[in-house]
N, C-alpha and C positions, 0 to 999 in steps of 0.2 A: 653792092650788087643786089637788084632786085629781085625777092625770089616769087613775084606774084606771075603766073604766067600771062602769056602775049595771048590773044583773042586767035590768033592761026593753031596757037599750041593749044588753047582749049580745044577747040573743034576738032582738031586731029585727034586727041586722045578721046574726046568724046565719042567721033565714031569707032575708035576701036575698042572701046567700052561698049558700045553698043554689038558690036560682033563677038565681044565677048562671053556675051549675054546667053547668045545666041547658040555658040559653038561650047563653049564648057556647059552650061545647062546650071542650074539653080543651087547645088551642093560647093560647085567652083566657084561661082559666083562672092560667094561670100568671102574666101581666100582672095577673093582678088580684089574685096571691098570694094566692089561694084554694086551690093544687093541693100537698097534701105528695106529692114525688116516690116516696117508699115506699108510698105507697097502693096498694093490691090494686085493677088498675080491668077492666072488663068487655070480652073480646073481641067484635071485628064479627060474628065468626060463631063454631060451634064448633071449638077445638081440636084439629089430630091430638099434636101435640105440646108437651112443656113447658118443654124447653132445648135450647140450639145447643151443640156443642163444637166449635167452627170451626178446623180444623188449617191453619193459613195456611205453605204452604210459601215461606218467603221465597226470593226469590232465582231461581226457578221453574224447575222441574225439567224435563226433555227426555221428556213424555209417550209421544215416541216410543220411546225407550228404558226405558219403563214401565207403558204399557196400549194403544198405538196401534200393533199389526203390521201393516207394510208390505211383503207380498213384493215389488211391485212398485221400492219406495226397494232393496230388498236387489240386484235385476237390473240396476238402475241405477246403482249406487254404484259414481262415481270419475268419471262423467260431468255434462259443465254442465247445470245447473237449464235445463229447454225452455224455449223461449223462449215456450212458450203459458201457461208455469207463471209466468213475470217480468215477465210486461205489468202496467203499472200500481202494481211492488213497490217500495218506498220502504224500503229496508233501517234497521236498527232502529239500528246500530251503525255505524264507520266504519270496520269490518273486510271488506265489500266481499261478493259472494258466492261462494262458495266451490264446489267439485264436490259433486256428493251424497255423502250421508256416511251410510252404511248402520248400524243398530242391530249391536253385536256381543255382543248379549246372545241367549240362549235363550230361545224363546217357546213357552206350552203354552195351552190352553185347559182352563179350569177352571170345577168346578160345573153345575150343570143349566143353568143359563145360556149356560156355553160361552165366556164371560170370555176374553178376549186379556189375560196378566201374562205380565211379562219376568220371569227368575228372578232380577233385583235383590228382585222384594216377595213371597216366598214364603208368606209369613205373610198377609199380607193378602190374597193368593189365595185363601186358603183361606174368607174370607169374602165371598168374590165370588157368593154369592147372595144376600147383602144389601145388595149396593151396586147402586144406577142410575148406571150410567157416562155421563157427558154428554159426550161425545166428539165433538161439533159445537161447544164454547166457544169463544167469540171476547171481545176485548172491541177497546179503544182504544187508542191509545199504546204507545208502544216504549221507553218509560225507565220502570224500575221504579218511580220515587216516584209518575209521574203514573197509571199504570194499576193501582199498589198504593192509590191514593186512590181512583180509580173502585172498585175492587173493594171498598174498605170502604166506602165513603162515597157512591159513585155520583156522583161530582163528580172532576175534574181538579185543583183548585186546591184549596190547604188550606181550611176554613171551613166546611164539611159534617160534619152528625154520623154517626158510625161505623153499622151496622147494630145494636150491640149498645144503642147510645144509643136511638135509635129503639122497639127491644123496651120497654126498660126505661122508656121515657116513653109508648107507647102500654097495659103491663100494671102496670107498678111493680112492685115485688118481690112475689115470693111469700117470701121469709124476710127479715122486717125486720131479722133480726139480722145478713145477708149483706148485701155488695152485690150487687148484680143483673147486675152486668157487670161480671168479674175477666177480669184479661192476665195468664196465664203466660208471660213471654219466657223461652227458651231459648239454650245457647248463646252464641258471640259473631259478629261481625259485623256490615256493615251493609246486605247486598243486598238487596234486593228494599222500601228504606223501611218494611221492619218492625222498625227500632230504634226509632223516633221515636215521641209519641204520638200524635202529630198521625192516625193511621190509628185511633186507638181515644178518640177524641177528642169530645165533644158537639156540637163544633161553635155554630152559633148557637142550640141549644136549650139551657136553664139549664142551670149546669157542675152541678150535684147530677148530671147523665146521663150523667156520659163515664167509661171504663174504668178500674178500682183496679187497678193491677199488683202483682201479687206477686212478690213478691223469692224469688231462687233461693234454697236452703240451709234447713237446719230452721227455720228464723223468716223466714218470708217475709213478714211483716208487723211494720213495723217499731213500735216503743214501744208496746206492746199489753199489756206487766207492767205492773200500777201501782207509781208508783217506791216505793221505799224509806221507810218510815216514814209514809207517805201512807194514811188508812182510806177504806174503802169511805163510810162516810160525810164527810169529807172532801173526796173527790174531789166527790161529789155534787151537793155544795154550791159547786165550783167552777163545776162544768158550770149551776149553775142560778143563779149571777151573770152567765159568759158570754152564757147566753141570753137573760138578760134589757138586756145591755148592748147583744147583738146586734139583738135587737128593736127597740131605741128606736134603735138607726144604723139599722134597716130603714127604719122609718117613715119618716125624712129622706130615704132614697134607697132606694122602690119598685122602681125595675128595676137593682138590683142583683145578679142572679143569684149570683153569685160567694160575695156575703157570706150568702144565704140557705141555701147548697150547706155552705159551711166549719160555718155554725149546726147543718146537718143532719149537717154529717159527725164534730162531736164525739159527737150523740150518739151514732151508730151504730158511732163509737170505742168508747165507752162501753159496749156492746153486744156487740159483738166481741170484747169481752176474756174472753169464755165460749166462742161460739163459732166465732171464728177459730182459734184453736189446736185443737179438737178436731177443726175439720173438714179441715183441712190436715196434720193430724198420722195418718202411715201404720202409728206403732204397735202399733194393734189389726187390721189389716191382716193376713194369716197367709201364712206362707213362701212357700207354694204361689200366693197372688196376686201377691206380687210379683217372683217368680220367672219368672210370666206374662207381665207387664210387661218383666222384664229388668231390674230393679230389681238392684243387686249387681253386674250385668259392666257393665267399662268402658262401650262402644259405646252400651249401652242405659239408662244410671245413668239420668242428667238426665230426658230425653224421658220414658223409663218413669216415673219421678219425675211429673211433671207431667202427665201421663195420669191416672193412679191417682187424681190431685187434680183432677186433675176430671172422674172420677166421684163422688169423694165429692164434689164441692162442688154436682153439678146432682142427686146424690140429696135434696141438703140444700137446693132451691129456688131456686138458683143459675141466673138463666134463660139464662146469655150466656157462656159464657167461652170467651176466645180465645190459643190456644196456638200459638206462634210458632218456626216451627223454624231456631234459628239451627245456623252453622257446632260443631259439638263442639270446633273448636281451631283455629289459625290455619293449618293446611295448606291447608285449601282455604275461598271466601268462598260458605257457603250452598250454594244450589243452581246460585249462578251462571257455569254452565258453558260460558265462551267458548275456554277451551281445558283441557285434563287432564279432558274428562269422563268417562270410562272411571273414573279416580280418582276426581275430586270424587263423583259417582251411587254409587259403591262406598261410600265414605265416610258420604253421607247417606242411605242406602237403608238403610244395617245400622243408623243410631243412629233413625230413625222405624217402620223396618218390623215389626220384633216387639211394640213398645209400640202403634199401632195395631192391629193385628191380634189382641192382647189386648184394648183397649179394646171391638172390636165383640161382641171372644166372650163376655167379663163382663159390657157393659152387658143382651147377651142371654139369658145365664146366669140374670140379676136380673132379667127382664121388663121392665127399663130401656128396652134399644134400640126399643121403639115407642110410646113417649115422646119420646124422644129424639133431635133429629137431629145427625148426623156428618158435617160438610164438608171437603171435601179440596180445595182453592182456591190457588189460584195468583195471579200477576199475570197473568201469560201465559205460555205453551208457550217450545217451542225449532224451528228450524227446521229441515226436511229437508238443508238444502245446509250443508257445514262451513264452521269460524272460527278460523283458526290453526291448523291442520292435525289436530287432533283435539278442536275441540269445536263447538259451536254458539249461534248469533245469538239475539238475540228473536223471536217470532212471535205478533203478537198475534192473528192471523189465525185461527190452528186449534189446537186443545187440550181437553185431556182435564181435567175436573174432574168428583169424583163424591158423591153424598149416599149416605147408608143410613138406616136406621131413622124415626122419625117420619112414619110414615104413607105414605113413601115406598114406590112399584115398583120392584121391583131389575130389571134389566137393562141392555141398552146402548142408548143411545138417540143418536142422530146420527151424524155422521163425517166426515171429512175428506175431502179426495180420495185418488185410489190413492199421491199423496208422502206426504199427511201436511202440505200449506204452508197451505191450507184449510178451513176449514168450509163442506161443501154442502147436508150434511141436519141435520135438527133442530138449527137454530143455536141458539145458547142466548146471551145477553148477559150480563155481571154485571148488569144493570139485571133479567131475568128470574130470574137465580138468585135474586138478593135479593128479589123479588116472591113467589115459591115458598116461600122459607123464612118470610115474614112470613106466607104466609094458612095455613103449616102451624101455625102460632103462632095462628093466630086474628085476624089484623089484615089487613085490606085496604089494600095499598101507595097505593091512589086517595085510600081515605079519614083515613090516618094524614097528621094537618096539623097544621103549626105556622104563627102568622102572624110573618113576618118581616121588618121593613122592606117593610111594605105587600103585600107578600106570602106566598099560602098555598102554604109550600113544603110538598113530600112527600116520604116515603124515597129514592122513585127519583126525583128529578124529574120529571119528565112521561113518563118511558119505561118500559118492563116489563110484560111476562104472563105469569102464571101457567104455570109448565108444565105443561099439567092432561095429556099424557101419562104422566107419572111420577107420579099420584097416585094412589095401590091405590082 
């Protein structure tokens, strides 16, 4: 008996695939494995923007000693946190709190804006008119892995899918021959839970949606030659027994996402083998960009490396990619500055700062950067009051996180109190930033849904608004 269907039984179940479409809406859809995850699919509203380059500073850097001047911490410093400042503080660490611990960096005010930058990020100063500084950031939790989850994921506990997962299952790719959501990790280390995937991860939405990392070094993607004595036609023919092998295991087991993701991911192996290499390849690149970047000296090799890549990679339709700055060597771990921060901030301030600060001036060189948005994202801040006699605590309380480009108002927007331990004005949640970035994108955080174990989860879960301050 033949079990290939009749041309009348395609058509029929094809239109009611199609009504299906139609009447369950995009969460159903995929239960019913009607949904190819590459499909180009239609935003809630229009577009400011068409990709994220999300600079996730692991390990979280001491905004105070980076975009948040405090004369008042500077008058203060050597004296105990007031005690109107400590009611209620639940310290992050079991390093206790320490006297106030004043910035011993240079502050200047930059741009028509008037931008507060410490002279760690000179370079990035200098595009301090395209940035909206959100300097009321707060979120939750005080150990990196749980508030580095929130910040990807908007959940505490692993099992949430990433923000880039979300993109990529509420538009699908715009270059089916790309994934739609690449991790450039950096570096080594492991503070701030940006080693794991678990922060770039789909979570309970099909695995076809969670983040493709690319490997450091000229082949960041691995077995992508076809081997040795293998033709193009060959291979072909392999990939179109797989599929058909993998279909009939479907059939037997519908909510398999896993095995539907691995079926999707040969092809677009297959696919890549053109252009993954062209699009991560900085060859045709010329002196003077990557010179820009910092491309060639030590400090700035990697980072600039992985900048450069992805701008080519969101010129080439690439709507998500998230770049993770780890430690350059094992002197110091990330950003994570409980004590030597004077060094460690030195350290990673010289290997992110010029490769940033290229990336805003290129992508706007190329009419890029209003397309495009650039997040500057943490887990959380550092505290006013010192930790081991020259560094600083967690703060999830107050901190400086900033966007540019995609449609976004550049200036500063919120702030802390006159230490720097709070956010008073324009609080911002990661549950709002991630709200902001999706309806730049074209998606409303209410109405992107998936059903999951009986329920319709959303991006943020039930929390988040729009920062409609910051949107030109």
């Amino acid at each position: 008996m033949s079990h290939h269907p009749s041309r009348r039984h395609f058509l029929q179940h094809a239109g009611a695939a199609a009504t299906a479409l139609g009447s369950l809406g995009l969460e159903s859809a995929w239960a019913a494995g009607l949904l190819d995850p590459a499909a180009p699919r239609a935003p809630h509203h229009p577009a400011k923007a068409k990709a994220i380059i999300w600079l996730h500073m692991a390990g979280a850097p001491s905004t105070l000693d980076l975009f948040d001047h405090k004369p008042e911490l500077i008058r203060l410093a050597g004296t105990p946190l007031p005690d109107s400042f400590g009611k209620d503080l639940k310290t992050a660490t079991d390093g206790g709190v320490g006297n106030l611990f004043a910035s011993k960096r240079t502050w200047k005010q930059h741009g028509e804006s008037g931008a507060w930058v410490s002279d760690l990020l000179p370079n990035i100063a200098k595009q301090a008119d395209h940035i909206a500084f959100l300097k009321g950031s707060k979120t939750e939790g005080s150990t990196h892995v749980i508030a580095s989850l929130k910040l990807h994921t908007s959940g505490l506990v692993p099992g949430r899918p990433a923000l880039g997962s979300w993109i990529q299952y509420g538009l699908g790719a715009s270059n089916p021959d790309l994934p739609a959501f690449v991790v450039l990790p950096t570096g080594v280390g492991s503070a701030g839970g940006g080693r794991g995937a678990v922060i770039w991860s789909s979570g309970f939405l099909p695995a076809a949606y969670q983040g493709t990392p690319f490997r450091k070094g000229d082949s960041p993607v691995l077995h992508l030659a076809r081997p040795e004595g293998i033709t193009e036609q060959a291979q072909r023919q392999q990939l179109e027994l797989l599929k058909a092998l993998n279909e009939q295991h479907a059939a037997r087991y519908p909510g398999d996402t896993e095995l539907l993701a691995r079926a999707k991911s040969y092809d677009l192996a297959y696919r890549m083998q053109v252009s993954a290499p062209e699009a991560v390849d900085l060859g045709k690149e010329s002196a003077a960009t990557k010179a820009l970047y910092g491309i060639g000296t030590q400090e700035t090799d990697e980072y600039g490396t992985a900048l450069l890549r992805a701008r080519r990679l969101v010129e080439r339709g690439v709507r998500f990619v998230h770049v993770i700055s780890g430690a350059p060597d094992n002197s110091v771990d990330s950003w994570d500055a409980h004590n030597g921060l004077e060094k460690n901030h030195a350290v990673m301030s010289k290997q992110v700062d010029r490769p940033v600060g290229a990336l805003l001036a290129d992508l706007k060189s190329r009419g890029l950067l209003d397309s495009t948005l650039v997040v500057w994202a943490s887990e959380f801040g550092r505290t006013p009051y010192g930790q081991s006699g020259d560094g600083r605590d967690h703060n999830p309380w107050g901190y400086t996180q900033w966007v540019a480009g995609g449609g976004i108002k550049p200036g500063t927007y919120g702030g802390t109190d006159e230490l720097g331990l709070r956010a008073e004005s324009g609080v911002v949640d990661t549950f709002d930033l991630q709200a902001t970035l999706l309806h730049q994108m074209g998606l409303n955080h209410k109405k992107l849904v998936f059903a999951h174990q009986g329920r319709a989860e959303k991006a943020t879960t039930v929390f988040g608004d729009v920062i409609k301050e910051i949107l030109a």
